[in-house]
N, C-alpha and C positions, 0 to 999 in steps of 0.2 A: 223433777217436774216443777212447774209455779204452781204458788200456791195459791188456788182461786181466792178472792173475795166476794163474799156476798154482791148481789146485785144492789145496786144506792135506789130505796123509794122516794120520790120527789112530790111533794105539795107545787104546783104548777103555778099555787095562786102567791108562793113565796120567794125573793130573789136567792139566789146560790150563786157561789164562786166556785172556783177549784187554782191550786195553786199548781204553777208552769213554770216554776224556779225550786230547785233543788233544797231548797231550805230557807224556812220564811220565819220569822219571830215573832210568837203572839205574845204581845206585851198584856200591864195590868191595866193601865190608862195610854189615850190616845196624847201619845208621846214619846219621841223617839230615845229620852233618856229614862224611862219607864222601865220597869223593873220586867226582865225577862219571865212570864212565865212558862213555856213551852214553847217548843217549835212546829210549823208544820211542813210539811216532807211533802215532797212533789207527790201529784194526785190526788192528795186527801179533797173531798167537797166541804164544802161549808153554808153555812145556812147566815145570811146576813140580817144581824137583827135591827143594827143603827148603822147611820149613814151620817157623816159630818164631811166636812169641806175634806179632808183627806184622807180619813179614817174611817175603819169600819168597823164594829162589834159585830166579831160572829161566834157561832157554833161551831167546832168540828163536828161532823156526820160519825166521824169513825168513833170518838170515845168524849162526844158532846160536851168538851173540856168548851171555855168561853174566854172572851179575849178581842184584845185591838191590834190591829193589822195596817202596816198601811195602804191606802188603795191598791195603791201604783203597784204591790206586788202577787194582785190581784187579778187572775180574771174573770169577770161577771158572765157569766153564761145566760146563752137565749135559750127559748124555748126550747128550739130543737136540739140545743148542745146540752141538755139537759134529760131529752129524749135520749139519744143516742145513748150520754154516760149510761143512762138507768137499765138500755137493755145490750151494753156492752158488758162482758167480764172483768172485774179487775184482781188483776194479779201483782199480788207483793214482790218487791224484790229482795231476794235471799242472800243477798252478799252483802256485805257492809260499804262498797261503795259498787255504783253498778256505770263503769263507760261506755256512752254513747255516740255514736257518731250522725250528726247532720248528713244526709244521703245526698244536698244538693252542694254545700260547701266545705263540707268535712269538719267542720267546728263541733268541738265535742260539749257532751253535757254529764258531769259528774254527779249521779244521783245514789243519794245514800240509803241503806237499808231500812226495809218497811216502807219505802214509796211504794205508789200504786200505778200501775202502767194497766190504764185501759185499752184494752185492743184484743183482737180477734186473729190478730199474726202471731204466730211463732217470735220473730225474732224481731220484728220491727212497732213501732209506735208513731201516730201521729199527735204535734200542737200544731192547730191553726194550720197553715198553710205547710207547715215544717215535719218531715217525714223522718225518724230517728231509727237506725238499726242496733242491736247489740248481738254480743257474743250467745248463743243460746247455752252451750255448754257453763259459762257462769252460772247460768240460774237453773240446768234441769238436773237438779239434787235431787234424793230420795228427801226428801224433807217431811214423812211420816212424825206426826208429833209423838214422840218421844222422850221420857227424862235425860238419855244418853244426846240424843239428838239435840236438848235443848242447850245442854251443857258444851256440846260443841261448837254450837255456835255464837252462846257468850264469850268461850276464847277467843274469838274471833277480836273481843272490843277488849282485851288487854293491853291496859297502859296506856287506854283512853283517858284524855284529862276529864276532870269531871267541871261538867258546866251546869249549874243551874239551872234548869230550865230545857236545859239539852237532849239531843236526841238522835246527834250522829258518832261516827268514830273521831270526830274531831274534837269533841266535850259534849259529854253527858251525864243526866245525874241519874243516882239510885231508881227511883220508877224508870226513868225512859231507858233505862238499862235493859229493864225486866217488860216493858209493854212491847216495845223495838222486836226483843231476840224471841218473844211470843207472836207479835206478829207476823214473824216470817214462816210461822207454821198453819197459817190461818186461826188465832188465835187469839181479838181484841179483846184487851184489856184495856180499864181505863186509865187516867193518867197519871192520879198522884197514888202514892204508898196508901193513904187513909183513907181512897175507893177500893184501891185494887184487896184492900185487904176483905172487903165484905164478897168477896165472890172465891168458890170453891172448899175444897174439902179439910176440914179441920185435924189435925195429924198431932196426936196425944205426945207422942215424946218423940227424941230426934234418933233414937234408934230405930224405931219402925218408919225412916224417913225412906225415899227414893232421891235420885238426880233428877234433879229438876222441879223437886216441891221448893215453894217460896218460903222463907223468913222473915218475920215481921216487927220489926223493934220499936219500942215506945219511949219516948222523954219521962219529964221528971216529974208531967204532968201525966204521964199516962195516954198519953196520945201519941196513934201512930208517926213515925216520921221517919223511916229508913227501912228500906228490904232488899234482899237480895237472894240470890238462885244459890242454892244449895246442890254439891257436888256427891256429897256424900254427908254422912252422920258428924261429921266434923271436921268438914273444909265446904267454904263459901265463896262465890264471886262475889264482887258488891264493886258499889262504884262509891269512895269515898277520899277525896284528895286524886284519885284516879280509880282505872277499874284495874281490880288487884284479889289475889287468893289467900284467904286467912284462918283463921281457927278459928271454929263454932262448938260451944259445949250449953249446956244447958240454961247458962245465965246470959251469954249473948257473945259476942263476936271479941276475939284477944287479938290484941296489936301484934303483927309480925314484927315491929319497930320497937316497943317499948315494952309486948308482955302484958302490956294492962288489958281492963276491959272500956272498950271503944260504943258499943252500944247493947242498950240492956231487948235480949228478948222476950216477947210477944207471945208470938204464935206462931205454929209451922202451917201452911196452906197448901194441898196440893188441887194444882188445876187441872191437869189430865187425869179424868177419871176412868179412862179405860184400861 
């Protein structure tokens, strides 16, 4: 089945966008050679805070990360496109890339895991004037959150290069690794390692661990800056130079490559508490 998302609540008296391109780059500053910080994934809303000649400072809705945009790959919603999102369902998509086909010219649109497809059909979606079908069999998984479940689906992003900032199978880093393959379980998280670390359950050593609790590793400062989805008591997903499986022991994550230790652990988190 897809996995619902929460219905979007709208301040009516505030503009919002929503993004109608498959991956969009929220930078730090309003400029194109600006340091990537996130990306945002077809369907997310956004709440716009500033407006300049081509840019925009918004909000995402989903995990209220903040950032510059440029217009153009923007669409500004009216009132009632704003109605409609808020009493449509949206549903994430559970595959890591989802193809679509244009129903009026057959031009496809390739949309990657954790977009958000609002709509009330089975197997189709509209933008604007544009009517998109996909395969329903792609997306109607048993996708029950689960450690197993969760695990199966970060294999899914192996030998993903890692991107900065990133957030599909084509380059991603450590959090969007871990917010991504949670939210295709209906599961928002937010967006760096040092938010998502303050949410769920504290897990005393990594034997009493499951699939699917998080790892949490800290610099030299002691701040968080690296996690990854734990497979068992002593093997890790993570996305670091790419997303790859490694050895986890008590002090933090050993190089398949060199043996060494690669980053020091934290804290184990587990976020499904049932």
């Amino acid at each position: 089945m897809l996995i619902i998302f929460t219905y979007l609540q709208f301040n009516f008296t505030t503009m919002y966008g929503t993004i109608t391109l498959p991956l969009v780059p929220l930078r730090e500053s309003d400029n194109e050679r600006s340091e990537l910080l996130s990306q945002l994934l077809f369907g997310e809303c956004l709440e716009i805070i500033e407006l300049r000649e081509r840019w925009l400072f918004v909000r995402n809705l989903n995990d209220c990360y903040r950032g510059w945009v440029d217009y153009k790959m923007v669409k500004i919603l009216t009132v009632s496109e704003e109605e409609r999102i808020a009493n449509t369902p949206g549903y994430f998509v559970c595959v890591p890339i989802l193809v679509c086909n244009e129903t009026s010219s057959n031009a496809k649109l390739f949309l990657p895991g954790g977009s958000i497809l609002q709509t009330d059909f089975k197997d189709m979606f509209s933008i604007d004037t544009k009517t998109y079908s996909f395969n329903p069999s792609e997306l109607y998984q048993n996708k029950i959150a689960t450690g197993q479940k969760i695990t199966e689906t970060a294999f899914q992003y192996l030998n993903a290069p890692y991107l900065w900032g990133g957030k599909s199978i084509f380059g991603i880093d450590c959090s969007g690794l871990v917010q991504v393959v949670y939210s295709m379980f209906g599961i928002q998280l937010l967006r760096d390692a040092s938010e998502q670390v303050e949410s769920g359950e504290v897990i005393d050593f990594l034997s009493e661990t499951k699939p699917g609790d998080l790892a949490f590793f800290e610099n030299q400062d002691g701040r968080i800056v690296h996690v990854g989805i734990l497979l068992n008591s002593h093997q890790i997903i993570h996305a670091s130079g790419w997303v790859k499986i490694e050895t986890i022991d008590s002090q933090g994550i050993i190089s398949e490559q060199t043996g060494e230790y690669t980053h020091k652990l934290r804290v184990v988190k587990r976020m499904i508490l049932n």
